[in-house]
N, C-alpha and C positions, 0 to 999 in steps of 0.2 A: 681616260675615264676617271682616274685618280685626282686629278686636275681641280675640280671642283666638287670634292667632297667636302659634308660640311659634318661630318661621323670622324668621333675622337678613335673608331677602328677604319681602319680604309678597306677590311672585309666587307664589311657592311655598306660600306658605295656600290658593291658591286652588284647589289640585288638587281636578280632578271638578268643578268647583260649573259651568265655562263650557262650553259647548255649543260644540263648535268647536273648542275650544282644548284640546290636550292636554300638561300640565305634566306633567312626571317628575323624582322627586328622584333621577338620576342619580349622586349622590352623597350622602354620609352629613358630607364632609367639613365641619366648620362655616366657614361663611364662602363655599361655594363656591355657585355660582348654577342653578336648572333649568334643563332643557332647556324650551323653549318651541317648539310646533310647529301652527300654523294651519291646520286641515284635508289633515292628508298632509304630504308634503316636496315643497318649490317647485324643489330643485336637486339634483346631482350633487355636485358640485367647487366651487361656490359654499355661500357660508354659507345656511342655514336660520332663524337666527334673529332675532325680529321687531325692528322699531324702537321705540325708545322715546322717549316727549315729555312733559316733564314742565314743567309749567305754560305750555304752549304752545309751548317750543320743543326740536329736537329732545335729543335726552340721546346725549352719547358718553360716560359715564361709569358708575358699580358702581351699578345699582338699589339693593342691598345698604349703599350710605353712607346711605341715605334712610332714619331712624327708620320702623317701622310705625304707632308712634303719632302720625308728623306727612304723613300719607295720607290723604286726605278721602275719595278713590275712585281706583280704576284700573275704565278698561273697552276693552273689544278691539274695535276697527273689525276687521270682516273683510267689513264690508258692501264692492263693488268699487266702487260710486260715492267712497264715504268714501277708500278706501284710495287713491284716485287723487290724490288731493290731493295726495301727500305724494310722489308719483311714484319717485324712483329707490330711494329707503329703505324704500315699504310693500310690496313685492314678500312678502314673508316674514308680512305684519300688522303691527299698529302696536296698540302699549301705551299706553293716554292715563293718566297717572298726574297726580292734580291735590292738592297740597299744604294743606294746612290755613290758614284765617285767620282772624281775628274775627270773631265774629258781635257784630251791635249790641245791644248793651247794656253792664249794667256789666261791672268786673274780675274776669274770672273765671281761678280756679286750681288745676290737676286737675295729681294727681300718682298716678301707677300705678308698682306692683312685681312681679314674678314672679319665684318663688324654685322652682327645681324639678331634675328629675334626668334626666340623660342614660341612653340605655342603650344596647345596639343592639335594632334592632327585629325584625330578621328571625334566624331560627336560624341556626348553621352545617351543608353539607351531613352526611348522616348519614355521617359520616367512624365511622373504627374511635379508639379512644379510649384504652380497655383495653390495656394494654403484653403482657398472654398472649394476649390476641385479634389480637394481632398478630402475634407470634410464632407462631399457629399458621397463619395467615393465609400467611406468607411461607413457612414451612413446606409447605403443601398447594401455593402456586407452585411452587416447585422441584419438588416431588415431582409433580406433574404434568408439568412438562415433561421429567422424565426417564421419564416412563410413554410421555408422546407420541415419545420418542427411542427407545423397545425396552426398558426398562427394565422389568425384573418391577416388580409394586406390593410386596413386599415390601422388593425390595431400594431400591427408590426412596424407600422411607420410613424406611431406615436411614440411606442417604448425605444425604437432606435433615436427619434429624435429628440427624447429627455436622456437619457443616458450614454449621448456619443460624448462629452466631454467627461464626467461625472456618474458611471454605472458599476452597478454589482459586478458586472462579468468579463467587460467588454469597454473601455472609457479611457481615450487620450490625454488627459488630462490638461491639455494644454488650451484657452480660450484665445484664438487673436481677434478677436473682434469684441463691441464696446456694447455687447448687448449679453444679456445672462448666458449662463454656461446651457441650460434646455431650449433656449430659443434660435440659436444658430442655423440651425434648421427649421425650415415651414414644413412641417409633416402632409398639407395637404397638397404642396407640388415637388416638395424633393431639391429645394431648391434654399440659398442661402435667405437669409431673411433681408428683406428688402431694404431694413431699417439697419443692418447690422453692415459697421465702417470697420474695414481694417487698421488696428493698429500696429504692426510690424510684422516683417515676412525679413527675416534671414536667410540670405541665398545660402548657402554649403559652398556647395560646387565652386562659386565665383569666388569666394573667400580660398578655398584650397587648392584653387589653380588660377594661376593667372600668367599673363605675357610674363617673359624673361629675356636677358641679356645676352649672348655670346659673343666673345672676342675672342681672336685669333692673329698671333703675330708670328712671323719666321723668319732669319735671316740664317743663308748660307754665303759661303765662302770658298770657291773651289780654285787650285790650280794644277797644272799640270806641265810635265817637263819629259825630257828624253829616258830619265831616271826615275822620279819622283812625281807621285803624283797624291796629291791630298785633298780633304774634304773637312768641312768643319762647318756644322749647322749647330745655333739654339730658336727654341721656339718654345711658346707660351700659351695656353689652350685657357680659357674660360668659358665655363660652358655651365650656365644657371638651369636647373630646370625647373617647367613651367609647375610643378607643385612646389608646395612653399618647402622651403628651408632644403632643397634638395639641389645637388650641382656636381661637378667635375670641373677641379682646376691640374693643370699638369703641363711641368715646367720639363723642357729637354733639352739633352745637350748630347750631340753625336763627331764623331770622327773618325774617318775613314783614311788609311793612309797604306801606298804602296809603295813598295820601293825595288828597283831593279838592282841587285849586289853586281852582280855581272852577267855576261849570256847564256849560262847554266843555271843561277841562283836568284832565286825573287823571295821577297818576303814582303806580309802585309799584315795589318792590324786592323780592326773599329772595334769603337766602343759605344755603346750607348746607355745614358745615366737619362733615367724618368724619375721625376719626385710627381705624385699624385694625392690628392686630395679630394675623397669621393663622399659628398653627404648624401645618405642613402636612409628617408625616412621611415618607410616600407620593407627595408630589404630581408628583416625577420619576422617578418610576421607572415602567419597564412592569410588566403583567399577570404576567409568567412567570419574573420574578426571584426572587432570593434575598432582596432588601432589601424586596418587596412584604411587609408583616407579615400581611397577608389571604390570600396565596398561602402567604406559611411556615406561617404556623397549623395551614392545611391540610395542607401536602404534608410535612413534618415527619415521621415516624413516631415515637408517643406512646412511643418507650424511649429516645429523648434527650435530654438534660440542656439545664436552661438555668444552672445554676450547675457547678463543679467538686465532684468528689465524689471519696473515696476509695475502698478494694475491698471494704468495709463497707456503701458505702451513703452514708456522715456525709458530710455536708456541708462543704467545702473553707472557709478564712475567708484574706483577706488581713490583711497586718501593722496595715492600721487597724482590722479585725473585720468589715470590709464582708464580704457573700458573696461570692466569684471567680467570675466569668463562666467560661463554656464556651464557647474560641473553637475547640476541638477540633486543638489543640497539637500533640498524638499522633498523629491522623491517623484512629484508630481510627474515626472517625464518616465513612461514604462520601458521605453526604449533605452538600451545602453548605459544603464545604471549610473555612475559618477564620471561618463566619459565625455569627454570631447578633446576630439581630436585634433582640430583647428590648434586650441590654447595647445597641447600635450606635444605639440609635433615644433610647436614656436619654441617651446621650453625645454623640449628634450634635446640629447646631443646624440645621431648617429654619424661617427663617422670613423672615415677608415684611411688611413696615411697612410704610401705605401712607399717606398725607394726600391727604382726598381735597374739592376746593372747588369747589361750583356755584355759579354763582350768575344771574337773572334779572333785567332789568330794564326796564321800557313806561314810555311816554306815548300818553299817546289825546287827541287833539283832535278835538273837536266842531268841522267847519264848516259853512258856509253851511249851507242849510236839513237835509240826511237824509245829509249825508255827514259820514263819520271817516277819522282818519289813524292810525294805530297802528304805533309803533318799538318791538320790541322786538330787546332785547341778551342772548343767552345766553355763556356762558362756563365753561368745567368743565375742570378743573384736578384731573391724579391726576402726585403725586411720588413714585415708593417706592423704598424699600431694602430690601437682598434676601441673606441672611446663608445661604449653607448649609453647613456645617462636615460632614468626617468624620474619625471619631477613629482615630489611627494605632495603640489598642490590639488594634484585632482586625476585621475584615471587610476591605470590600475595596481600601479606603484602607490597610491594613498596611502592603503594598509600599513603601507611598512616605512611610510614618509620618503619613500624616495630612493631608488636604487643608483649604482654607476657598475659595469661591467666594465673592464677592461681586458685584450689581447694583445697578445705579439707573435710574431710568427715568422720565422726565417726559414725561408726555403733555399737550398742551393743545388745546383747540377752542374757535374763537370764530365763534360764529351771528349773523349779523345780518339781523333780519325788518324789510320795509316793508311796510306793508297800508293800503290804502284801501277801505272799504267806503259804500255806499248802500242806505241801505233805504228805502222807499219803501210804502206802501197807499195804494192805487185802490180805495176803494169794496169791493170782498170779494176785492179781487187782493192778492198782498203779494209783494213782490219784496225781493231781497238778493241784492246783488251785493258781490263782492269782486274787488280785481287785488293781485297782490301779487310780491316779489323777496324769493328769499333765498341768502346764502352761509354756507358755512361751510368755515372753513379747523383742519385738524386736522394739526399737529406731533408725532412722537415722539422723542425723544432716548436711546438707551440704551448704557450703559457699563458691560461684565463684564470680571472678571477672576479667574482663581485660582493658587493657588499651592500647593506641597504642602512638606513638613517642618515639621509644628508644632513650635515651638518650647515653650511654654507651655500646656500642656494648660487648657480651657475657656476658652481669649482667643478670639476671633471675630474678632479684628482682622486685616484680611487681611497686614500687618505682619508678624503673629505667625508669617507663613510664609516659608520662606525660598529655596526653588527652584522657578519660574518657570513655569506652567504655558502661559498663554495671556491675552492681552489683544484685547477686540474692542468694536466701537462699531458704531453706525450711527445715524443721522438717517430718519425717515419724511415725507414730504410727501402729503398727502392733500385736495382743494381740490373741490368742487361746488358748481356755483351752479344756480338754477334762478328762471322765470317763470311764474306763476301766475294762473288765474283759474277764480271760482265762482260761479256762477248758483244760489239757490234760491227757486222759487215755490212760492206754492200759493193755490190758489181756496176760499173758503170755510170752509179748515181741513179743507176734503173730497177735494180733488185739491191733490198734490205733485210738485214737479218740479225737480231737481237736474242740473245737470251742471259740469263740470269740466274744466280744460286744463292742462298742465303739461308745459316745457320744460324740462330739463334737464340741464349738462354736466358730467363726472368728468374728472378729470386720469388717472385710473386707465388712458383708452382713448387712442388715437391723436387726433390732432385732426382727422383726416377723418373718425373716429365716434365723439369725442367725447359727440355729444350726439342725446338722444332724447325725441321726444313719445310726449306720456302723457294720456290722457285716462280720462272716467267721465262718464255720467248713471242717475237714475234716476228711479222714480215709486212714488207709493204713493199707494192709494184708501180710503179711509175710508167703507166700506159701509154703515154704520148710520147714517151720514147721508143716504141716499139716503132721497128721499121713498118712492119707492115699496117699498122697504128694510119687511116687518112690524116690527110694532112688539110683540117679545116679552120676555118678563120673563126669559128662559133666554139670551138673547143679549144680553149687557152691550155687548161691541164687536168688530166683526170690520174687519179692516185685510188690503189686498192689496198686496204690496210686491213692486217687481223693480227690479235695478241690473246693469248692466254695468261695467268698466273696465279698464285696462291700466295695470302698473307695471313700472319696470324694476331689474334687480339688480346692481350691479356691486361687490359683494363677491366677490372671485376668491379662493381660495384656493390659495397652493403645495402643488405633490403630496405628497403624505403622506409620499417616501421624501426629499424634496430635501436634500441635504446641503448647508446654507450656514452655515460654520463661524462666521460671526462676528455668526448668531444663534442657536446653538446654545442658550442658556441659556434663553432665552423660548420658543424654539423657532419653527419657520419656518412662517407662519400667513398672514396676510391677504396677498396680493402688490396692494401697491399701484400697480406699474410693468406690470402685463400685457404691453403692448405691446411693453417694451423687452426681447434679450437682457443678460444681467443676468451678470456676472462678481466673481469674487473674488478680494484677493490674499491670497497664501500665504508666508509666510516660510519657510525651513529652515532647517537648525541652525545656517547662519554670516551670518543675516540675508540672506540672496538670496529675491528676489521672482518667486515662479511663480505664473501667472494662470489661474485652474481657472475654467472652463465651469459656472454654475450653473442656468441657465434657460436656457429653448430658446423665444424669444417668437415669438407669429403678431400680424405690426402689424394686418392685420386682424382681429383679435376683436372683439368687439362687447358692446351691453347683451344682458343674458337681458331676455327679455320674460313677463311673467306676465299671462295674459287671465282676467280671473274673472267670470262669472257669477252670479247669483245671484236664485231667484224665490219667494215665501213665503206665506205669510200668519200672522197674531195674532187670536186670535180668545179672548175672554173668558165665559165661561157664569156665569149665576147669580151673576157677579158674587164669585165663589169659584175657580173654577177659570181657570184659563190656558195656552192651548194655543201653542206657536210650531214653525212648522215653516215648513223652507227645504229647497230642490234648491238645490246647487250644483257649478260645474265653475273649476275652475280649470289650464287649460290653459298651458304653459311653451313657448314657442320661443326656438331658436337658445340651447338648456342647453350651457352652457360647462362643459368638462371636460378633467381633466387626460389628454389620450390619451397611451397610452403608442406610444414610438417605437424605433427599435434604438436599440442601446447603441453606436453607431458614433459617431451624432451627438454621444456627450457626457454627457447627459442621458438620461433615460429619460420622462422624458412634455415634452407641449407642451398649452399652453391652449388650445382649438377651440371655435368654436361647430357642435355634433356632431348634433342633433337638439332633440326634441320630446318631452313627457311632458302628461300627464293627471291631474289625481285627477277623481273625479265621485262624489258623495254625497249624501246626506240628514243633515240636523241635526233633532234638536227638541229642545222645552225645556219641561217641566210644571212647573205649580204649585197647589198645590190646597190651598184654606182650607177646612178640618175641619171649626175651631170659631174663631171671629171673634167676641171679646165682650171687654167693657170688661176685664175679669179674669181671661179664659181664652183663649189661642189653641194652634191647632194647625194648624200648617202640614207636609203633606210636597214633595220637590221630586225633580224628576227630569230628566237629561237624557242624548241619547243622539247621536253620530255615526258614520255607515257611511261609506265611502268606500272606491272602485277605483281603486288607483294603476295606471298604465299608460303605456310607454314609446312612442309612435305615430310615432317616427321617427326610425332612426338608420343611418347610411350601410353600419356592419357590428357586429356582435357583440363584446363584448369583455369581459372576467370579472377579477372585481377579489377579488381575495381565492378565496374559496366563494362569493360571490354571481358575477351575469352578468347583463349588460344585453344584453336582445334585444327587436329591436323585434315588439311586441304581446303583450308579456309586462311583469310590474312590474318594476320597478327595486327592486333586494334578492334578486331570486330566488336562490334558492341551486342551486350547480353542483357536483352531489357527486357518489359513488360511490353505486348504490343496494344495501342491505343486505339479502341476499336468503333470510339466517336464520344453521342453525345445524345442520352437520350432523352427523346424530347419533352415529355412528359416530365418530369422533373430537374431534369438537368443532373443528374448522375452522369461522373464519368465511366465510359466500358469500356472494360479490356479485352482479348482472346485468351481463352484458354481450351485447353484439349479436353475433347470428347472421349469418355470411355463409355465401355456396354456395361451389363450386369456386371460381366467376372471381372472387369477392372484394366479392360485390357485398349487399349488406345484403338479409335476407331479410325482415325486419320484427319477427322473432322474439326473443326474448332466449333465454340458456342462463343455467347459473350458472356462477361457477369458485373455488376458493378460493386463485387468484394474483391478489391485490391489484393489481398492474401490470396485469393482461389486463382486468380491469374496466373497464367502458364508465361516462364521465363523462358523468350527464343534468341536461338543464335540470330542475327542480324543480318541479313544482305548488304548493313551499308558497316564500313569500316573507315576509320581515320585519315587512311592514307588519301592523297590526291593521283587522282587516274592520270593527268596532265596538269603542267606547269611550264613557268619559262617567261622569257618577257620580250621586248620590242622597242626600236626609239630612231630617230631620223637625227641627220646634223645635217644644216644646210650651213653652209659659209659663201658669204659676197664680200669680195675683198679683204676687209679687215675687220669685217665683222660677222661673228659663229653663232649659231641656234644651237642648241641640244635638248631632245627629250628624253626619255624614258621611263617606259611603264613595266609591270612585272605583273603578272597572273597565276591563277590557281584554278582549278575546276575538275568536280568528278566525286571530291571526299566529302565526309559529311563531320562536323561537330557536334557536343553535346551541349548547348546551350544554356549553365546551369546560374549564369544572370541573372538571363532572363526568366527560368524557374524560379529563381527566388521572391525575384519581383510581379510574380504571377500567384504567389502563396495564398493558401485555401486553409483554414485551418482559428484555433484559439490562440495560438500564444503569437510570439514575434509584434505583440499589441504598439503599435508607434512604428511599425515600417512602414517604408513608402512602397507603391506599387506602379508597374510600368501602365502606359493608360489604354493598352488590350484589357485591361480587368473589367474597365466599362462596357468595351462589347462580349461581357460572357453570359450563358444562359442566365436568362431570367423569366418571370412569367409574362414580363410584355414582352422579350426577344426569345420567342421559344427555338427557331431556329438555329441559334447560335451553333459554329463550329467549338466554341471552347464550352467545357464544360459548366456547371454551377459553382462561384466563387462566393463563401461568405465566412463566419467566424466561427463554423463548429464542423466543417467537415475537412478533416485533417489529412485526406487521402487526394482528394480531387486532381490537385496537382502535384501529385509524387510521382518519384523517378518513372519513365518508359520512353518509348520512341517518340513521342508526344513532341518532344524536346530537341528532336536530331533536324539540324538544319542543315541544309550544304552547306562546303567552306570554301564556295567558291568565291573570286574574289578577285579586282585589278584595282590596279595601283598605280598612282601617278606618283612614280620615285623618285625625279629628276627633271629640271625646268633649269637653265642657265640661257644667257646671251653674254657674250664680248665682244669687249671691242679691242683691237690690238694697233697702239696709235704709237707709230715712228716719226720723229721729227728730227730733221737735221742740227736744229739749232740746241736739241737736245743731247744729238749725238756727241756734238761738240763740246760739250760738258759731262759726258762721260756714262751717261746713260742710253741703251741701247735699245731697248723698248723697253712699253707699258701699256700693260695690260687692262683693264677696267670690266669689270665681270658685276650681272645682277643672277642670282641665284637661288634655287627653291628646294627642298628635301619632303617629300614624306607630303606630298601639298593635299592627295586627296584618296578615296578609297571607296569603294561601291561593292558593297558586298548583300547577303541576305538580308540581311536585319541592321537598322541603324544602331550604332557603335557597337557592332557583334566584330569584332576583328580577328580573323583567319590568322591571319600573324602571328599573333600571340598564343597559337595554340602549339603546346608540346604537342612532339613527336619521337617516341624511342630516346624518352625522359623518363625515370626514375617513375614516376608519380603523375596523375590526371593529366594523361594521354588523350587527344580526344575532346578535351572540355575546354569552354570558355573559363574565364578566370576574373579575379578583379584583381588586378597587375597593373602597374606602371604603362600606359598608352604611349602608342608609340608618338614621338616628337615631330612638330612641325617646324621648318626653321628656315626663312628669309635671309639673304646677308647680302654686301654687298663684299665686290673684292678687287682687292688692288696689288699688281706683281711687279715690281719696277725691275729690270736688270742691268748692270752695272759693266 
């Protein structure tokens, strides 16, 4: 499956294909990494995402620096026995990713290419495009809201049609057409003036996204010997993304080396060195800015210029010929003051360098008779520099002529594993035991500063600036160790039996709870060895498995809102001091030190505890098909959360262990062989997970956003206004709110009202989570040539669509946004039936937040499209090449969900922050290539 990815993570190949596990390309960004989530979300305020362990020890470091062509396999423990091993890290799941080495024989050497093209994959919402469709658009606003104010419709369709370019209250200011600024509109049909030519329409959109390049080169080198065996790949990723000036380049270089001392003694090494280069022009700003290029595209109205223009139309040229940007000088544009984006994003610098060094290292000694020792050493090493520049021509750096941030950041972690194992057969008994210690101590160092008055336009050097913005630093310490032990037997290959112990301590906690045990066993029966077991042709093998275990999590995360200025730049993410209150100092303007209150710590907090169950069975037919299916529960106590507190104390949340959470589901997993023969196969595959999140204990209620946590209800649920239509008579939006009697006492009842403040706020039946997910895909191969598809699914959850809110706005100000072109079938008084309510430029409530908004996030996805051909020729062989491969391939091709460009994907889940909501985020990537593997 790995084979043809065209994802600088080879996580993120794997969407759909894992039962259990649901991958979302949360981002389009190249370079950035999925979301990873193991049946449901294990936390609140804790991180959610799994551990990773790459050639057996664990990984603090970018999946992402790991070639996907130097990957032999990744696979997901989510089994509880498994996960217990790894006790405070597997809480979440655990990613076993195991690296490529020699196979014995002679020198062999494979070189692959991929040459292909970026695009975006999902459409944009069905926004208004057309600069007269907008114009008449804004026009029927206003002129509705003067009908809704007493206004005749006649006369309401004269003063909207003098004053839509040029008015006291309400006026775009912008004229594309060659006719007077009152005349663009014929007030007596609503319509553009017949006589009036367009003079220039500036697409946005096509200007800030467009096709892109990727290249992809790799050559390995392997051989192997009685003794020795080694590996040695570099490879080279370019990877442009389809917004301007955004991309991922990343240069590798890896080797893998083992060597046999003697028949007791082995030792082995790899290392792997990634240089990356990430321009990420998005990657700080939020959702609902003017610098987001995904929100302006949108919210833009398609009669603004991205260049300067004259009263002709012609296009403006500076003294070198270049076109002049439109930083809207004049003023004339109400929309986004001196911004644009387009020039701001050509001229600014984001980016982020990174060098990134792992590396692994064992010995295994064979003693006395069934026992081993094995030392291994991990080590992973990320340096980066971190360049963000904004240009003092125009946006929001003008003020100050121009800013450059600069960071660096060293992170390091050093693993050290002891294991001693024993294996041992008795006659049809076979035992394997293991004891084992490990530590790891993880350091971060990071150093921001910026400055503003560029000096030298296109220097980055933070030098280049000359007034003094802010300097900050800090140090991280992060240290766990832990004690180990594994028992596994099994009787005849027929009965299995597993368990596991593991003590654990984080510096994260107090040292009175430091530390936590952890344990897991399990068993599984192999049925068809049972003598008394028939003996049928239709039942190849049936297997009965069940595990329990417990792990714990002590990933905390600071509350979303924490203002701790001197990690502003990274932003304030893992707390690795929970227990401690945590302060800051603050300079003023004449260097005096004030000490600002940043964390509000509980010394007693504690591990999250995660209990999982899990009971199955595998069962094979005909020797063709393959069936897996598992019940699982995975149960959360003492879930840490940022509860919020007054604002007296300082701070507004404190870390608590607050309650208890649930998921409970079903997995399965099919496989089913077609056609199985020397020269034809056909395989399809299928897999599917349901699961009930549910909150089962929390001491009180508390609402984080639109969502709200109540216990016996899921975590996500959403706490809105409910939407209670559209009334027809004027087109007032109604809500529900509760009935009371005289004495004020709830009568059970709802009313409607169309005063948004009088609205009754309910818990929601519909929550975030997806009921079912999983995906699906067939490989047929004739000969020498393979088909593969794959799709991936979602359905059950619902999103909060706040887009497309936006581009639905009802209201005075936001004067120059664009809107999506539902606006045109909303109440009016020739559409009185309309389902959406009355949209114009004075009623500011219409469309504000409630369920109004909640879509499904259902949703399938065509994630994978490849064919090859695999062509041997003798007369090639003869020249030392042994095959080659020829591959056409497709990623991300297509997506069908509720609403066009609404994308399920991109929606957090059991993230920090707008859980639940659509976003205006980096879409995800479309991407074409072609591929070529020759082997040597």
């Amino acid at each position: 499956m790995l084979e043809n990815s065209q994802s600088s993570n080879a996580v993120q190949s794997l969407t759909g294909k894992v039962a259990g596990v649901q991958i979302s390309s949360n981002s389009g960004q190249p370079g950035d990494p999925p979301q990873v989530r193991f049946r449901g979300i294990g936390s609140i305020s804790s991180s959610n995402a799994p551990l990773y362990v790459v050639d057996g020890v664990p990984f603090n470091g970018d999946i992402n620096s790991i070639a996907t062509q130097d990957i032999e396999s990744i696979s997901f423990l989510k089994d509880a026995s498994s996960n217990a091993l790894y006790g405070s890290r597997g809480a979440n799941g655990v990613i076993i990713v195991t690296t490529k080495k020699a196979k014995k024989g002679q020198l062999k050497v494979t070189y692959e290419t991929k040459i292909g093209v970026n695009s975006r994959s999902v459409p944009e919402y069905d926004m208004i495009t057309d600069p007269g469709d907008y114009y008449k658009t804004v026009y029927n606003r206003i002129k509705n809201g003067l009908i809704y104010k007493g206004t005749t419709q006649a006369a309401a369709s004269n003063i909207a049609a003098q004053n839509l370019i040029n008015g006291d209250s309400y006026s775009l200011g912008y004229n594309n057409y060659n006719v007077a600024d009152n005349q663009v509109i014929n007030p007596a049909t609503g319509e553009i003036n017949p006589d009036a030519k367009l003079l220039y329409n500036d697409n946005w959109a096509k200007e800030l996204f467009r096709n892109s390049f990727r290249q992809e080169h790799y050559l390995s080198i392997s051989s192997s010997t009685d003794n020795l065996s080694s590996y040695l790949s570099l490879g080279y990723l370019s990877d442009d993304g389809y917004t301007i000036n955004s991309g991922f380049d990343r240069a590798t270089l890896r080797a893998n080396i083992d060597y046999i001392i003697s028949s007791k003694v082995k030792v082995g090494a790899n290392v792997n060195y990634a240089h990356t280069n990430q321009k990420a022009p998005i990657s700080q700003v939020s959702s609902n800015t003017y610098s987001n290029l995904f929100n302006w595209a949108r919210s833009i109205a398609p009669i603004y210029t991205i260049w300067q223009r004259d009263t002709n139309g012609n296009m403006i040229y500076n003294a070198d010929g270049s076109k002049a940007y439109e930083f809207n000088k004049s003023g004339n544009r109400p929309y986004g003051s001196n911004m644009n984006p387009y020039a701001t994003t050509l001229l600014n610098t984001n980016l982020n360098e990174e060098n990134k060094f792992g590396a692994r290292a064992y010995i295994s000694i064979d003693f006395l008779k069934d026992f081993n020792f094995r030392y291994n050493l991990g080590y992973d090493l990320l340096s980066g520099y971190y360049v963000n520049t904004a240009t003092g021509f125009g946006g929001d750096a003008e003020g100050v002529n121009g800013r450059i941030g600069t960071a660096t950041k060293n992170n390091y972690t050093l693993t050290n594993q002891q294991l001693i194992t024993w294996k041992k057969t008795f006659g049809s008994h076979s035992l394997d035991v293991l004891i084992g210690h490990e530590s790891s101590d993880y350091t971060s160092k990071m150093l921001a500063g910026q400055k503003n008055n560029i000096i030298i336009p296109d220097l980055t050097n933070i030098s280049n600036a000359t007034t003094y913005s802010y300097l900050d630093g800090y140090n991280d310490l992060y240290k766990v160790e832990g004690y180990f032990s594994r028992v596994n037997y099994n009787y005849k290959n027929k009965y299995f039996f597993n368990g596991s112990y593991r003590r654990d301590g984080s510096s994260v906690f107090a040292p009175e709870n430091r530390w936590g045990n952890f344990y897991g066993f399990g068993a599984a029966w192999s049925v068809m060895k049972e003598s008394f077991f028939p003996k049928t042709k239709w039942i190849t093998d049936l297997r009965i498995k069940g595990s329990y275990g417990e792990q714990g999590n002590d990933n905390i995360q600071y509350p979303k809102t924490s203002q701790i200025n001197h990690r502003s730049y990274f932003g304030s993410l893992r707390n690795y001091y929970a227990y401690e209150t945590q302060y800051e100092i603050l300079p003023d303007a004449e260097g005096n030190a004030s000490v600002l209150y940043v964390f509000d710590a509980q010394r007693d907090v504690k591990w999250e505890k995660s209990k999982n169950l899990n009971v199955g069975f595998d069962i094979v037919l005909f020797d063709r098909i393959s069936f897996e299916a598992e019940y699982f529960e995975r149960n959360v106590s003492d879930l840490i959360y940022n509860f919020p507190i007054g604002p007296s104390t300082g701070t507004q949340y404190v870390s608590k262990n607050i309650g208890d959470m649930s998921n409970k589901g079903v997995e399965i997993n099919l496989g089913l062989d077609i056609i199985k023969k020397e020269k034809i196969d056909f395989n399809i595959w299928a897999n599917a997970t349901h699961y009930k999140n549910k909150i089962t204990s929390l001491p009180a209620a508390f609402n984080e956003g639109i969502s709200r946590f109540e216990e016996g209800a899921p975590a996500y649920s959403y706490f809105l206004k409910e939407f209670a239509g559209v009334d027809k008579t004027n087109g007032d939006a109604l809500w529900y709110k509760d009935e009371k009697d005289a004495s004020g006492k709830l009568t059970g009842n709802k009313l409607t009202t169309n005063v948004y403040g009088d609205a009754t706020t309910y818990l929601s039946s519909k929550d975030a989570n997806p009921n079912i997910y999983g995906g699906f895909g067939t490989l047929f191969r004739f000969r020498d040539v393979t088909f593969q598809a794959s799709f991936a699914y979602q359905m059950g959850g619902y999103m909060y669509d706040g887009v497309y809110q936006n581009a639905m706005y009802s209201g005075s100000d936001n004067i120059g946004q664009n809107y999506h072109k539902d606006v045109n079938k909303a109440w009016t008084v020739d559409n009185p039936n309309s389902d959406i309510p009355r949209i114009d430029h004075i009623s500011t409530f219409q469309m504000t937040t409630s369920d109004y908004f909640l879509s499904k996030s259902d949703y399938l996805s065509l994630q994978d499209v490849s064919i090859s051909y695999d062509f041997k020729n003798m007369a090639l062989k003869n020249l030392g090449v042994q095959s080659t491969k020829f591959s056409l391939m497709g990623s991300n091709l297509a997506l069908w969900s509720k609403r066009k460009g609404m994308d399920p994907r991109l929606n957090n889940i059991g993230e920090r922050s707008n859980n639940g909501q659509s976003l205006n985020v980096y879409g995800v990537t479309k991407t074409v290539s072609f591929g070529l593997t020759v082997n040597f």
